[in-house]
C-alpha positions as CSV (number, residue, x, y, z in Angstrom):
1,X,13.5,-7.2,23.5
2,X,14.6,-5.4,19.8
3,X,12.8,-8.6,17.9
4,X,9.6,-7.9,19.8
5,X,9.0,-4.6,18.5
6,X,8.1,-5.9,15.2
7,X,5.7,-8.9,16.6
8,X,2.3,-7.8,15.4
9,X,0.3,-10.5,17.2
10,X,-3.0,-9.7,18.1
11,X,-3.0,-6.6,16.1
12,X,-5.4,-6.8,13.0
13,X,-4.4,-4.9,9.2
14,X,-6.5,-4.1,6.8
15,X,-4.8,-4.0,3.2
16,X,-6.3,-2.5,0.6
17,X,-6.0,-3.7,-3.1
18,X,-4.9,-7.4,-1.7
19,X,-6.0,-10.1,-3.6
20,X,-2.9,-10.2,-6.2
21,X,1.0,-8.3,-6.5
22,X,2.5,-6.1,-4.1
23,X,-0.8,-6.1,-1.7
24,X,-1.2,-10.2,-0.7
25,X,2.5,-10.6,-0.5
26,X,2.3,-7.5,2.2
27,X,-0.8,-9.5,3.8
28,X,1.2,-12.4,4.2
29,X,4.2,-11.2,5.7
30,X,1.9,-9.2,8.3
31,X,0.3,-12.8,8.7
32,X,3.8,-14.1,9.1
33,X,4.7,-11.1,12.1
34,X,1.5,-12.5,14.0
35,X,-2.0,-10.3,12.8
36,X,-4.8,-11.0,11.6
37,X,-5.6,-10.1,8.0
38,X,-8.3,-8.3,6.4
39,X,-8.1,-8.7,2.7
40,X,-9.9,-6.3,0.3
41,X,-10.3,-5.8,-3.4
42,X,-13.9,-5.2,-5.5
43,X,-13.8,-8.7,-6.9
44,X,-15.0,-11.0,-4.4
45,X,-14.0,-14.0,-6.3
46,X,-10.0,-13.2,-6.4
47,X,-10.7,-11.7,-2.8
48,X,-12.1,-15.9,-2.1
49,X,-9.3,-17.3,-3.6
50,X,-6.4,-15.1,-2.0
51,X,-8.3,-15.5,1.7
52,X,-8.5,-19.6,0.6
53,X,-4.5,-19.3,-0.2
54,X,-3.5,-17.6,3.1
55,X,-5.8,-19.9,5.4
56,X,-4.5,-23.0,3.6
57,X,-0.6,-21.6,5.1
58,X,-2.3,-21.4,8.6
59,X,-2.8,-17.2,8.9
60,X,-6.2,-15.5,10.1
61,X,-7.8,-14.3,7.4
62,X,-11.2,-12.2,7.0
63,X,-12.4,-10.3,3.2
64,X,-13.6,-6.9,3.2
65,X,-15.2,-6.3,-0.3
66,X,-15.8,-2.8,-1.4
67,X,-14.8,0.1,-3.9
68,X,-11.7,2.0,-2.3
69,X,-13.0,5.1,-4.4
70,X,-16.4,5.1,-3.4
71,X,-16.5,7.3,0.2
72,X,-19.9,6.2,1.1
73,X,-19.1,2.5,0.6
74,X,-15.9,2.9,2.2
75,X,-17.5,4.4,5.5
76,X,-20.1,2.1,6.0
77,X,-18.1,-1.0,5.6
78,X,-15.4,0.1,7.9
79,X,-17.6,1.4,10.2
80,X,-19.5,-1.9,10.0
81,X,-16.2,-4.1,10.3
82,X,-15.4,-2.0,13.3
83,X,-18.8,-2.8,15.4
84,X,-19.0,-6.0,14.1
85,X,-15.6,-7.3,14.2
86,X,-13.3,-5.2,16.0
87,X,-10.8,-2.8,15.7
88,X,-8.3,-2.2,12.2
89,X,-4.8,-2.0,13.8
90,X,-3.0,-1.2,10.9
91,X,-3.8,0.3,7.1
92,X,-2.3,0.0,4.6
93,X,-3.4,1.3,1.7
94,X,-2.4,-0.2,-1.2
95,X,-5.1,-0.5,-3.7
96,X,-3.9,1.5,-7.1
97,X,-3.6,1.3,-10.9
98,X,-1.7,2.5,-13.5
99,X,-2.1,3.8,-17.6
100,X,0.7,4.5,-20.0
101,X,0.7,7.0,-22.8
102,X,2.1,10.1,-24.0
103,X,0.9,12.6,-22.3
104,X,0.0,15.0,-24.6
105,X,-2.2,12.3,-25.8
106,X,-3.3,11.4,-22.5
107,X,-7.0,10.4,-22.3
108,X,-8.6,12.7,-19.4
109,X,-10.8,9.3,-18.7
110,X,-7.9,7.8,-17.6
111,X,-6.4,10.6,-15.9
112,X,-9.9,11.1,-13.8
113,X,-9.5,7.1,-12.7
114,X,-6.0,7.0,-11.8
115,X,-6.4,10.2,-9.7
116,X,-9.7,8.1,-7.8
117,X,-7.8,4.8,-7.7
118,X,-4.3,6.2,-6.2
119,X,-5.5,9.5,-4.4
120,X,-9.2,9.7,-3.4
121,X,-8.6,5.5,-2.4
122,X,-5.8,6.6,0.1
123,X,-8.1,9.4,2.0
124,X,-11.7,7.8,1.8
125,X,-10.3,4.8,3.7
126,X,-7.4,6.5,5.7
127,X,-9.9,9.2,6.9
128,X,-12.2,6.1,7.4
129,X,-10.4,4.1,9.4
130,X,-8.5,7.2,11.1
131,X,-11.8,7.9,13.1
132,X,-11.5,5.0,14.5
133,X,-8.0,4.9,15.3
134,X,-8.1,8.5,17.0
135,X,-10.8,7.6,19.2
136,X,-8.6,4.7,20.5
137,X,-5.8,6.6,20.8
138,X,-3.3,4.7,18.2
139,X,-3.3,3.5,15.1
140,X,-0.6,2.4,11.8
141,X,-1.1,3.8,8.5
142,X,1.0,2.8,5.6
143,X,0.9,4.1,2.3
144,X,2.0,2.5,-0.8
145,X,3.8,5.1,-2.6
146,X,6.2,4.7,-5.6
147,X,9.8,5.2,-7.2
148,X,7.3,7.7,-9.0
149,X,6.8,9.3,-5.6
150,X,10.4,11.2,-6.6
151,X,11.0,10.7,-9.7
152,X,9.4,10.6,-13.6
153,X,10.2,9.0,-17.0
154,X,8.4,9.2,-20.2
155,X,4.5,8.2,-20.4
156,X,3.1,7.9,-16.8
157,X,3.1,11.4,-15.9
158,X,-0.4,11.3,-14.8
159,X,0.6,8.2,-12.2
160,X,3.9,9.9,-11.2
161,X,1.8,13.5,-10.1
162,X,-0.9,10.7,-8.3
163,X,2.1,8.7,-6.5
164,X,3.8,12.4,-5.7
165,X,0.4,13.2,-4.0
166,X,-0.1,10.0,-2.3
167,X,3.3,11.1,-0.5
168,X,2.3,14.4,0.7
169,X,-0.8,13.4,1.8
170,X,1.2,10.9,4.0
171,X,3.0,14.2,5.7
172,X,-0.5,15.5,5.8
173,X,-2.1,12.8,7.4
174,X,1.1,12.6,10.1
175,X,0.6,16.0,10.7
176,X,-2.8,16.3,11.5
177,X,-3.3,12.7,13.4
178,X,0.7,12.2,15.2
179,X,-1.1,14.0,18.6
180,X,-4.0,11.6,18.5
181,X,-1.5,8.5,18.3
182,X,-1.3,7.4,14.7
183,X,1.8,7.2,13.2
184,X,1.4,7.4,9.1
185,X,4.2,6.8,6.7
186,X,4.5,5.9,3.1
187,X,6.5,2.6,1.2
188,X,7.8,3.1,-1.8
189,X,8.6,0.1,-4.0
190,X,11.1,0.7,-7.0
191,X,10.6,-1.8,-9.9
192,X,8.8,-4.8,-8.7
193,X,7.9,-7.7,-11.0
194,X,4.1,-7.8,-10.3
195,X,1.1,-7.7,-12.6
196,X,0.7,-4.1,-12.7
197,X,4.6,-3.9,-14.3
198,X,3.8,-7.0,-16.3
199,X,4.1,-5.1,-19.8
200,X,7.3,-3.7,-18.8
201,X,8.5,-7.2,-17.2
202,X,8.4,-8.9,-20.8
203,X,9.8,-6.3,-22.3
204,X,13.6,-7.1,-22.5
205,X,14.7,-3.8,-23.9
206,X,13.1,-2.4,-20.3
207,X,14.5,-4.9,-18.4
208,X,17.8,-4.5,-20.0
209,X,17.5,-0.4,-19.3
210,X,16.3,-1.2,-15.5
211,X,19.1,-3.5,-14.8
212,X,21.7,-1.2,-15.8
213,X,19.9,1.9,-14.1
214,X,19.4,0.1,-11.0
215,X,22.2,-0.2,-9.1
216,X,21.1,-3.4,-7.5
217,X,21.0,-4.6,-11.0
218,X,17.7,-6.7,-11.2
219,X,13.6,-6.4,-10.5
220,X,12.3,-6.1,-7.2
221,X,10.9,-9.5,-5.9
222,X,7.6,-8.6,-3.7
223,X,8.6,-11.1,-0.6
224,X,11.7,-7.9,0.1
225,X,9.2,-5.3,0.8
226,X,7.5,-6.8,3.3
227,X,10.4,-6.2,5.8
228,X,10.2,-2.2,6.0
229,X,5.7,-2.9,5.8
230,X,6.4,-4.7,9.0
231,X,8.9,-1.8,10.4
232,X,6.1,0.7,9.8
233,X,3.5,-1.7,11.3
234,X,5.1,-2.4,13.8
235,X,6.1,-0.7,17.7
236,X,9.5,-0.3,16.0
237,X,8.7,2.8,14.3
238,X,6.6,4.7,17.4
239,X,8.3,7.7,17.0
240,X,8.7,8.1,12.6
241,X,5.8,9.6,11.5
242,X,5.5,11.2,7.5
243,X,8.1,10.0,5.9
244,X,8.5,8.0,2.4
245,X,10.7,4.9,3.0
246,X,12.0,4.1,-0.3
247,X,12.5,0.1,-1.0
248,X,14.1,0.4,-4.4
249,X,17.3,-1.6,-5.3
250,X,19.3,2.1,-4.6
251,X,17.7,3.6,-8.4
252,X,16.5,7.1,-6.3
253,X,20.0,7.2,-5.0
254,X,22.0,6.8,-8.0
255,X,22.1,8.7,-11.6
């Protein structure tokens, strides 16, 4: 009975931001718990190969091209998908970016994208897809949030106050849609060796600094978040609802 909670066959996610890091390896461990993916991304060709990747390892896979910051776009392709396909299951939200600097020298270009890419993303397609949801009368929404979600270091303030937003909006969005059904949570991934953190990856002084301040004592591989993705995807977590589930080697717990 307890391992069928987490079987996610014949349920269908939709990640966001999938065709690389942190977002396919979540597509294919909710491939791996039994639903059918939807992969997005605005570059159709990575979108080709990741969908190629996962159907060559025997998962259902279907693409979903379109600009997570664009509300329009997003409505009418999920609306689309939804009369034309069938219903999105799960969310998760991934899609995201990141800029470093100082900030007093922070461009205000770069401030304006990260705020689209990690905020305006996470409500244009969790409002999206919500309507759908509430009309069915469930629904899983997972956002990515960050180590950033809690705390800061020096040069990404900007992407720290996005991450810290994309978290309240996840109480906001449990607190409006729990009574319809939907249960919306954030993940939040520590260090992870991806190709958004690959500047930080090759740096050895970092890596010497993160092993010493984590107390797990290494990176994040991507494969160990997929675990807690499918807890919140899952009928396992029916009754948690707005919380930030931190997946981080122990670094938010220790100073």
């Amino acid at each position: 009975m307890s391992l069928t909670l987490f079987d996610l066959t014949g349920k269908r996610a939709l990640i966001t931001g999938s065709s690389q890091g942190i977002g396919l390896a979540l597509a294919r461990g909710l491939a791996q718990a039994g639903a059918a993916i939807v992969l997005n991304g605005r570059d159709t060709a990575k979108l080709a190969a990741a969908a190629a990747t996962l159907t060559t390892e025997g998962h259902r896979v279907l693409t979903l091209a379109f600009d997570a910051t664009d509300h329009h776009s997003v409505r009418t392709a999920i609306d689309n998908f939804e009369a034309e396909t069938g219903p999105i299951d799960i969310l998760v939200n991934n899609a995201g970016m990141q800029h470093r600097g100082p900030l007093e020298e922070f461009p205000a270009d770069a401030f304006e994208r990260l705020l689209q890419t990690n905020v305006a993303s996470v409500f244009h397609v969790g409002q999206a897809v919500a309507r759908h949801m509430i009309a069915r009368g469930a629904g899983k929404i997972v956002n990515i949030c960050s180590v950033q979600s809690a705390l800061a270091r020096p040069g990404i303030a900007p992407y720290t106050a996005t991450k810290g937003a994309v978290a309240n909006l996840t109480k906001g969005m449990a607190t409006d849609w729990a009574k319809y059904g939907l249960q919306c949570n954030g993940l939040a991934p520590g260090y992870f060796d991806t190709p958004l953190n690959k500047a930080l990856v090759d740096d050895p002084t970092f890596t010497a600094w993160l092993a010493k301040r984590t107390p797990a004592g290494r990176w994040g591989r991507v494969e160990e978040l997929v675990g807690a993705c499918i807890f919140l995807s899952s009928a396992a977590s029916s009754f948690v609802n707005g919380t930030t589930l931190y997946v981080d080697g122990g670094i938010t717990a220790s100073l």
